[in-house]
N, C-alpha and C positions, 0 to 999 in steps of 0.2 A: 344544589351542588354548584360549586364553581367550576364555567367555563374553561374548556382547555384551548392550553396554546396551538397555535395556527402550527401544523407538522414545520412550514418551512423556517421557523422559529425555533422551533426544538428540533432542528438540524443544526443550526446556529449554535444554542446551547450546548448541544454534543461536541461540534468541532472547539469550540470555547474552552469545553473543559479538558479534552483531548491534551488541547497546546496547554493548558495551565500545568496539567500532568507532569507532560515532558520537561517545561520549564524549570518545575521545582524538584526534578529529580536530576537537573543539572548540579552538577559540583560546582563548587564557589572556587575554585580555583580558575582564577582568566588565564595559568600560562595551559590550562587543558588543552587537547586537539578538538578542537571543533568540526563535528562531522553531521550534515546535512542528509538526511535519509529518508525515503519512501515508506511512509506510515503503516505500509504491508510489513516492513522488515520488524517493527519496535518488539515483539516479545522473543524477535531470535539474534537480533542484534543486544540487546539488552545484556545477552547471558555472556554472547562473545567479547562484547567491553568488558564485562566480570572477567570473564578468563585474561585478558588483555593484560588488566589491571592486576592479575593476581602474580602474570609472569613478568611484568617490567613493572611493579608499581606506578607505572604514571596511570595520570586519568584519561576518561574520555566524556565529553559535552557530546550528548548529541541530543540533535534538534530533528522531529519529526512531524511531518508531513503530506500535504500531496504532494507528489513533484513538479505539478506544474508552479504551484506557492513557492516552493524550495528556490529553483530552476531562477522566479522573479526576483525572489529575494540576493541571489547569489548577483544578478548583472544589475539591481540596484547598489551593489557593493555590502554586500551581509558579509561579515570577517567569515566564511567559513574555509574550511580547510583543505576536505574532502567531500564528496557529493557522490552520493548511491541512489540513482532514479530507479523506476520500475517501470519506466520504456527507454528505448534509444534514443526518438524523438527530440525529448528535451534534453539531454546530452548531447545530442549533434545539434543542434540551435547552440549550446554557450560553446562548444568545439568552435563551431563555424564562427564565433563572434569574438573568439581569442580568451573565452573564461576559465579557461583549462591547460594546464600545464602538459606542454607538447609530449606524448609520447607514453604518457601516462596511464592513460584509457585502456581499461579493459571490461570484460562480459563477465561479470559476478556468478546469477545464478539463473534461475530461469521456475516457473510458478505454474500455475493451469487455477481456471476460476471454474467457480461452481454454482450453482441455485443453491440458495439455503432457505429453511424453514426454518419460526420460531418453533422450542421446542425441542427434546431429542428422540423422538420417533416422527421422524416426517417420511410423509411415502414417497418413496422409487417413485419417481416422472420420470416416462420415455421423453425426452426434447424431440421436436420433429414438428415442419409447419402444422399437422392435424393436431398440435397440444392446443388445449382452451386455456393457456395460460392466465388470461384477461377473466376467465370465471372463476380460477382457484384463488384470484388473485381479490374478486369481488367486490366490496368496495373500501380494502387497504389500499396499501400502495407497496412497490416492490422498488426497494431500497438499495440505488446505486452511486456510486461514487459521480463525480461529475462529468458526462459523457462526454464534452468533448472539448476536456483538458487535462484529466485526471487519468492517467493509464490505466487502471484495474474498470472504471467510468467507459472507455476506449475501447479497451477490447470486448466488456459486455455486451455495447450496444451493436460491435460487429458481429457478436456473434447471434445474438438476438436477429439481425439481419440476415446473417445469411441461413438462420432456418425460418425466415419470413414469419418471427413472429413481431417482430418490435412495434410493426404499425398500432397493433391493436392493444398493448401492454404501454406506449409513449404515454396516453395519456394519466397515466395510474402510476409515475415514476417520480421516486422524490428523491429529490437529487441531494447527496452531501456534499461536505465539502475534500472529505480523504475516503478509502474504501473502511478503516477505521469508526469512522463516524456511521457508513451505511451500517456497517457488522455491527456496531451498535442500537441502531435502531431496530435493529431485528430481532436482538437480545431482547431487549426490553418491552417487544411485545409492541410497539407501535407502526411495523411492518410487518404484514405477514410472512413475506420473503424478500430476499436481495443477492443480489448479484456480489461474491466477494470472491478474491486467491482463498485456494484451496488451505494457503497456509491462515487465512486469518479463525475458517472455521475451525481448525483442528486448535485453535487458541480460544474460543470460546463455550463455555460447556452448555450454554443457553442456547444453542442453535444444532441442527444437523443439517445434511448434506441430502439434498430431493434429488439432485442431477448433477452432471460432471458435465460440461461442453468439449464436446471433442476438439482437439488440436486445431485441427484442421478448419474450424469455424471462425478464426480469428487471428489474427497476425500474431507471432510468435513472444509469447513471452521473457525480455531478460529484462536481468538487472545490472548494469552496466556499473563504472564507477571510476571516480578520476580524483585527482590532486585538481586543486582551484588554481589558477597562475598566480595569483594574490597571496599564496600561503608562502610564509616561511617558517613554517615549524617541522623540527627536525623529525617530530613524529610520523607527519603525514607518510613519507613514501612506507617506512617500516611497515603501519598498520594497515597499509593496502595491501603489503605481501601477506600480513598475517589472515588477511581475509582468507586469501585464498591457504591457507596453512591447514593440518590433516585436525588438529583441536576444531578450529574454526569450522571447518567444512562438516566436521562430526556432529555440530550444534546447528547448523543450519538443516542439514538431510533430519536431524531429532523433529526440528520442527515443519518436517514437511518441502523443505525447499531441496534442488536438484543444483549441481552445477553446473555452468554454461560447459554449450559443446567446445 
């Protein structure tokens, strides 16, 4: 039988095909709004550029990601428009650095992550430093976004920390490059489990839910979101209102997501 690829390779491949995705499910229209978004949003964002589209006919580009890739891209000068991170973090780094149109910023919605298992009967794990995570875990690997650049990556490994299980589960951790790309590896059976938002499992039917991390384990979930200072497209402010609009907000709570407080 032919040899398989090295996991960190077909992490590579995964995020590869991810962006090839998004890419070609852009619209060839360049006067589109171009909107930069955290790879946790794409199957509920997806519906709300549909709606967008259906009540103003114009389009919507969007381009998704991690946000810490997004975030590089936007202060190497990427034309983007608008920008929806899945922490604050990298929104107050292009704030503070003048990438953001003053005044603009606000707190979209807000997520909670979960342990997932391939499969859809995975059994209920209590979390608590007495789990043998590192045994269930055995000699897979547990499938997270990139701990410390990737938001959904970020809050995992806090919470992993603060019930003192991380030391023993680091070395068994294979990192992607979007929480997309882990949810995917866990799909397909080459992780036993991963760390992803609550919203990415309810979007995959190859995976269930082993455990929920309490609130309280991890710095708080949002998703923030701004005008770029570089945009002048007359769409941008409009579909940041529409975000938070009662359609909009209807399609995000469908797929699992909360609005900020």
């Amino acid at each position: 039988m032919p040899s398989r690829l090295p996991l960190a390779v077909r992490c590579l491949c995964l995020a590869l095909a991810l962006a090839l995705a998004s890419a070609t499910a852009r619209p060839a229209n360049a006067e589109a709004l171009t909107v930069f978004a955290a790879a946790s949003l794409k199957t509920a964002l997806d519906d709300v550029a549909g709606l967008w589209r259906r009540e103003t006919g114009t389009e919507i580009a969007v381009s998704y990601a991690g946000s810490s890739a997004l975030a590089r891209q936007i202060e190497a000068g990427a034309p983007a428009d608008l920008f929806i991170s899945a922490n604050p973090g990298w929104m107050d780094r292009l704030e503070a650095d003048g990438f953001l149109r003053a005044e603009s910023r606000r707190d979209l919605l807000t997520n909670s992550i979960v342990l997932i298992a391939h499969g859809r009967d995975a059994t209920p794990l209590a979390l608590s430093p007495d789990l043998d995570l590192s045994g269930l875990i055995g000699d897979g690997r547990l499938a997270m976004a990139l701990v410390d650049a990737v938001p959904a990556g970020i809050y995992g490994k806090a919470a992993l920390e603060t019930l003192e299980l991380w030391e023993q589960v680091a070395p068994k951790v294979a990192q992607a490059d979007n929480v997309r790309a882990a949810l995917a590896l866990v799909a397909i059976g080459e992780a036993p489990f991963g760390i992803v938002y609550a919203t990415d499992a309810l979007a995959e039917t190859r995976v269930s839910v082993a455990a929920r991390f309490p609130a309280d384990t991890h710095p708080p979930i949002l998703y923030p979101a701004a005008v770029t200072a570089d945009s002048d497209a007359p769409d941008a402010l409009p579909f940041l209102a529409f975000l938070e609009s009662a359609g909009a907000r209807a399609i995000f709570e469908r797929h699992g997501f909360s609005p900020a407080p």
